[in-house]
VOPAMI-993322 format. One record per residue (C-alpha): x, y, z. Coordinates in steps of 0.1 Angstrom, whole numbers, plus 5000, padded with zeros to 4 digits. Layout:
+------+-------+------+
! east ! north !   up !
+------+-------+------+
!    X !     Y !    Z !
...
+------+-------+------+
This chain:
+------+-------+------+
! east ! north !   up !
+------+-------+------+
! 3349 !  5457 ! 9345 !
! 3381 !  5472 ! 9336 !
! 3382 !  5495 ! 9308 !
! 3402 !  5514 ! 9289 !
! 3392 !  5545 ! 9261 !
! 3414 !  5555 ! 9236 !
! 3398 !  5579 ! 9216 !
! 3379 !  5611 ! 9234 !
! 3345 !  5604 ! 9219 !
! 3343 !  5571 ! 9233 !
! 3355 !  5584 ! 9269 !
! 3324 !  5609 ! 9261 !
! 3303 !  5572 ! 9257 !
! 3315 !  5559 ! 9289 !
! 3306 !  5590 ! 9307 !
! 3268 !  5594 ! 9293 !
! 3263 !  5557 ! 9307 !
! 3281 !  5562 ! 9340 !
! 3307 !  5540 ! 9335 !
! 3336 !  5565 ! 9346 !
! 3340 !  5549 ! 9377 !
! 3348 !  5520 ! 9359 !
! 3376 !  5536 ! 9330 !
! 3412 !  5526 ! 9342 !
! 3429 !  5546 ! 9316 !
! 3423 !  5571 ! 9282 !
! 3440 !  5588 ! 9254 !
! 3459 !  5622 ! 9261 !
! 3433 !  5641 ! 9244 !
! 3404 !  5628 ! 9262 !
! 3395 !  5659 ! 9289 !
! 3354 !  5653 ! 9294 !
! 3345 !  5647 ! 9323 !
! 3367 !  5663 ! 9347 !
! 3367 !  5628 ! 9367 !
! 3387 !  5610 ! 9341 !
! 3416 !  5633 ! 9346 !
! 3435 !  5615 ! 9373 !
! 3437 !  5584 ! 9348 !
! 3469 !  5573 ! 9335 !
! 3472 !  5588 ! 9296 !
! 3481 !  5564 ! 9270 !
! 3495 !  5590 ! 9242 !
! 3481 !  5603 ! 9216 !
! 3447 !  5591 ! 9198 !
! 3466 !  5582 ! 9166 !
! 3495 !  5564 ! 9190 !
! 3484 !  5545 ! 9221 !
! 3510 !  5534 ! 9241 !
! 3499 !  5493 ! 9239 !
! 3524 !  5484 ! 9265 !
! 3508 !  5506 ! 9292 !
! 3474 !  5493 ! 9277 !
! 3485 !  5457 ! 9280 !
! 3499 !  5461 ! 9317 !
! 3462 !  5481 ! 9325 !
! 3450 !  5438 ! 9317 !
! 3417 !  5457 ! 9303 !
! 3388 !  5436 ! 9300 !
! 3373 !  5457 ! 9272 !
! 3393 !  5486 ! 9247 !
! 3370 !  5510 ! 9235 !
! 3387 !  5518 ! 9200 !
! 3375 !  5539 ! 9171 !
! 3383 !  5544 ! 9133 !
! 3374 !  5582 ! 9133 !
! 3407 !  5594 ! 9124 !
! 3425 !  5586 ! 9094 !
! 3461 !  5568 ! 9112 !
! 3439 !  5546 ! 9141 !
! 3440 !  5518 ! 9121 !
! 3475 !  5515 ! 9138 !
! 3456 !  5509 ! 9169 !
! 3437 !  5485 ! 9161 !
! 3464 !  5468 ! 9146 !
! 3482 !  5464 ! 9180 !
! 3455 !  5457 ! 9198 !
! 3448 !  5426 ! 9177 !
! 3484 !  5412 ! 9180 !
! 3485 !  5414 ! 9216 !
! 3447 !  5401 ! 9216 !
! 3436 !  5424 ! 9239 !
! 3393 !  5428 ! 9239 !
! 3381 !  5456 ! 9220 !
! 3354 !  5469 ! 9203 !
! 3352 !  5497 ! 9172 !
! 3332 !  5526 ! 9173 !
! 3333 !  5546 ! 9141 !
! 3297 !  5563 ! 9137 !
! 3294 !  5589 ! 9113 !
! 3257 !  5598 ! 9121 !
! 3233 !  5612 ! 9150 !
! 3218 !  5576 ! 9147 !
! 3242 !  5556 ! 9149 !
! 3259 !  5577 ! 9183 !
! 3223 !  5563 ! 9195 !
! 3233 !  5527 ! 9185 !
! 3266 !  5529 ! 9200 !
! 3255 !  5541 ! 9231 !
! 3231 !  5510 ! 9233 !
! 3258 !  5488 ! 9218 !
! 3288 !  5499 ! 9246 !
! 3253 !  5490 ! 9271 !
! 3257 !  5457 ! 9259 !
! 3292 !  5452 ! 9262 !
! 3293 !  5464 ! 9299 !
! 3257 !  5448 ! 9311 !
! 3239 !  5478 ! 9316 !
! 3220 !  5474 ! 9282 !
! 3185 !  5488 ! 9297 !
! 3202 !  5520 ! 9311 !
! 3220 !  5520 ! 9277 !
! 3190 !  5524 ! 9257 !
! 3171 !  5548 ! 9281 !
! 3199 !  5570 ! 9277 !
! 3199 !  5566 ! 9233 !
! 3163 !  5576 ! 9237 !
! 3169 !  5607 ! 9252 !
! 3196 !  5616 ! 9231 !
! 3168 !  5607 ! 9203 !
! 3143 !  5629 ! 9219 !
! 3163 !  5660 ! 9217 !
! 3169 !  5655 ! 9182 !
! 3137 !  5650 ! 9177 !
! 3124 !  5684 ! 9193 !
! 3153 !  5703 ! 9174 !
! 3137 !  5687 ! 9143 !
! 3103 !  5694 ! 9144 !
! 3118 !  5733 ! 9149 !
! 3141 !  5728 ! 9117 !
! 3109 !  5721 ! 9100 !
! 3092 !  5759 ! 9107 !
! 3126 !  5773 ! 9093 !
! 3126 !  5786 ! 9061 !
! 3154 !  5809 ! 9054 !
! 3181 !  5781 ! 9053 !
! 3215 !  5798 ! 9057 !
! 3247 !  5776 ! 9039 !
! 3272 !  5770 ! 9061 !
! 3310 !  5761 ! 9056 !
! 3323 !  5738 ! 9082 !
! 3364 !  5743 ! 9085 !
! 3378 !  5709 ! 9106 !
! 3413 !  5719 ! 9091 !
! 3425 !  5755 ! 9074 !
! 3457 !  5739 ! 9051 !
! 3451 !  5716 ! 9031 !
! 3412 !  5724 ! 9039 !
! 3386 !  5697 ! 9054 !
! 3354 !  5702 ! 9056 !
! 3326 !  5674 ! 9063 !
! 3306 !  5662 ! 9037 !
! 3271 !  5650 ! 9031 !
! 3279 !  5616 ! 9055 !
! 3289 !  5633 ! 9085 !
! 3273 !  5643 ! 9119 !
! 3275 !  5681 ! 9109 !
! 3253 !  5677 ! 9075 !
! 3228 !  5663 ! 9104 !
! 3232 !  5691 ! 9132 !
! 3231 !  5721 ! 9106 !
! 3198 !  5707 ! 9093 !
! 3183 !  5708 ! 9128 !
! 3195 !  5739 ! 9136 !
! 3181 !  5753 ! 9102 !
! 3207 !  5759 ! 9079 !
! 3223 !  5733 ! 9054 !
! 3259 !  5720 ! 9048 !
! 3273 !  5738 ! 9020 !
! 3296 !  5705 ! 9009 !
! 3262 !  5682 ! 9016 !
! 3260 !  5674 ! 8977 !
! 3296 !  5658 ! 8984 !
! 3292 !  5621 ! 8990 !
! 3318 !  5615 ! 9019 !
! 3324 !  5617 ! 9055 !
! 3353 !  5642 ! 9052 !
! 3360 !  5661 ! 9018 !
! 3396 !  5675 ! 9011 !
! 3390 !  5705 ! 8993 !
! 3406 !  5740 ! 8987 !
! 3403 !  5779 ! 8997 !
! 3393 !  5788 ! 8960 !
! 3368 !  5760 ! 8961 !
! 3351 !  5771 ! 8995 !
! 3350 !  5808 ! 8981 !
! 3333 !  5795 ! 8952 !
! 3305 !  5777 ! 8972 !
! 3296 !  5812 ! 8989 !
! 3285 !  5801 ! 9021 !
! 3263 !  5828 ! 9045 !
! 3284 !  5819 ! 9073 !
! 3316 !  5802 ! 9082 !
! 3321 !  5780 ! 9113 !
! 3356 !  5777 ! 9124 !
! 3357 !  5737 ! 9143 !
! 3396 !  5730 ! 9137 !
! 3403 !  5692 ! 9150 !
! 3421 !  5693 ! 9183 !
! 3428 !  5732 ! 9182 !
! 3416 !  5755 ! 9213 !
! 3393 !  5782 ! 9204 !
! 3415 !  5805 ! 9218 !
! 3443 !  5791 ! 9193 !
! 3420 !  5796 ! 9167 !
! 3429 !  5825 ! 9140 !
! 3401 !  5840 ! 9124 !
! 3419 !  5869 ! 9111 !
! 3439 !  5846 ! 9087 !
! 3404 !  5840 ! 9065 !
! 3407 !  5879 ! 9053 !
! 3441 !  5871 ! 9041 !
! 3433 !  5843 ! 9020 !
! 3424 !  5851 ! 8983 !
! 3394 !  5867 ! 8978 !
! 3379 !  5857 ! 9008 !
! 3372 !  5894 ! 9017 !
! 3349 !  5892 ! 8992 !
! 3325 !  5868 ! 9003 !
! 3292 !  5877 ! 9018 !
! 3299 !  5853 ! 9050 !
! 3329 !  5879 ! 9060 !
! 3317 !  5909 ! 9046 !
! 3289 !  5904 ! 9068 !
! 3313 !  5893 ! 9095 !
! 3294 !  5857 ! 9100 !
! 3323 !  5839 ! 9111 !
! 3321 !  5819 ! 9141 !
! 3351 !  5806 ! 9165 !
! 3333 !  5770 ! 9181 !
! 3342 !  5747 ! 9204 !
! 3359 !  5719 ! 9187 !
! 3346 !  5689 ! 9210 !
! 3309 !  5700 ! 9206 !
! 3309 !  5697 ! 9170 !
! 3339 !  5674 ! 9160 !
! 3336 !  5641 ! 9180 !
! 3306 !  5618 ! 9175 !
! 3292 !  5616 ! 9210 !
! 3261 !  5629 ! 9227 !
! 3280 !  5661 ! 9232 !
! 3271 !  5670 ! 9199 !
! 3240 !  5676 ! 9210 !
! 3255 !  5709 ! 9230 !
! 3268 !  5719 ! 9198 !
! 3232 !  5720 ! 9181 !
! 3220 !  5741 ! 9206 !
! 3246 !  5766 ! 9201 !
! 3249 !  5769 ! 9161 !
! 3206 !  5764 ! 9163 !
! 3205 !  5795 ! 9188 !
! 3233 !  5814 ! 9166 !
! 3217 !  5808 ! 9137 !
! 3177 !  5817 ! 9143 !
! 3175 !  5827 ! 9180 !
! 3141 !  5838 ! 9172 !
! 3128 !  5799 ! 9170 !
! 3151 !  5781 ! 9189 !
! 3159 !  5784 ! 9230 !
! 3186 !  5803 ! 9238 !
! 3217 !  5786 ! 9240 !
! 3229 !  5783 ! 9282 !
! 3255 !  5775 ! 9301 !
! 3279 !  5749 ! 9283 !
! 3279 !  5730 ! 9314 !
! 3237 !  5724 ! 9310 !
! 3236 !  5692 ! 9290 !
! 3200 !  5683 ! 9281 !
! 3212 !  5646 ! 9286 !
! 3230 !  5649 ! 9318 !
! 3201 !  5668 ! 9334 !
! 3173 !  5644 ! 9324 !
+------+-------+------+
């Protein structure tokens, strides 16, 4: 089966069922796992090069509706009647459904839905330790500094910091992603702030600029210097790599309950 990924995440899908081997070509941001590299790069999530997807002659186009702008995709995909699917998941559940579902689409639907139940599993052991913790931290998620996004009370990261013991400062907010202001985050006095800007580096990352906003040298999350630089594709794209994120903000957060956080390279899937 030929196929082709154009959105990371679903690359990230691919790879958890061992279909790599069978990925003829990916967006340019797509960089997990290593093997994909060689592929030919499409563009840009938000602007696939359809020609080059069209002359791949894909049997299947793993698309997604993550990202405001993909629409476009999906858009081109249908005039040119090439065979895709959407995958647009906003919770830990339903990454476990579109593993099994991408099983289905590619025949290996028993494989599939071993691998969703292990994904389940560790959820499910991080969530029987969120429910010993008591001293709930808030925590502001920053997906984007100006304007400011931050996920609300429908996205992955209201899930993974209740597992790891803490809570989702915008959680009372009813939406996947919540456009929001610097005055408005001071106001909601988180205890620590987690730095996750959408396709920016770590190293690009510039937590020195919070100090300068207004006022934000007054909030307790910086005056007690709880601000954390993370790595964007553990906590921003719905795949079983968030599950490498928990384990990181979980063992930041209360290393006294939860296991020590290990090499980056030690996924709990990968390695059962």
């Amino acid at each position: 089966m030929r196929i082709v990924s154009i959105c990371p995440s679903n690359t990230e899908l691919a790879a958890y069922l061992g279909l790599t081997s069978s990925l003829v070509g990916i967006d340019d941001y797509s960089d997990w796992p290593d093997e994909v590299q060689s592929l030919p790069k499409l563009g840009p999530d938000l602007d696939i090069d359809m020609d080059r997807v069209e002359s791949l002659k894909p049997d299947l186009v793993l698309a997604s509706l993550s990202v405001p702008g993909m629409e476009k995709n999906i858009e081109r995909l249908n005039e040119r009647n090439i065979p895709y699917h959407i995958f647009n998941p906003n919770t830990l559940e339903e990454i476990a459904e579109d593993l099994k579902t991408l099983g289905k689409l590619t025949g290996i639907e028993e494989h599939a839905a071993k691998v969703a139940a292990e994904f389940l599993k560790v959820i499910e052991k991080y969530r029987s330790i969120s429910r010993t913790v008591t001293d709930r931290p808030s925590l502001y998620w920053e997906w984007w500094p100006k304007p400011v996004f931050t996920p609300g009370g429908q996205n992955w990261l209201t899930e993974i910091s209740s597992l790891a013991g803490a809570e989702n400062c915008f959680q009372d907010v009813d939406k996947a992603s919540v456009e929001s202001d610097w005055e408005y985050v001071r106001n909601r006095e988180p205890d620590h702030v987690c730095l996750v800007w959408v396709g920016v580096q770590t190293k690009n990352v510039k937590p020195d600029l919070l100090w300068k906003r207004p006022n934000w040298d007054e909030m307790k999350a910086l005056r007690n210097n709880n601000v954390h630089v993370l790595d964007e594709p553990f906590f921003c794209r719905p795949s079983p790599r968030l599950l490498i994120g928990l384990q990181k903000i979980a063992a930041i957060l209360h290393p006294e309950k939860y296991p020590a956080f290990k090499l980056e390279t030690e996924d709990p899937l990968l390695k059962s």
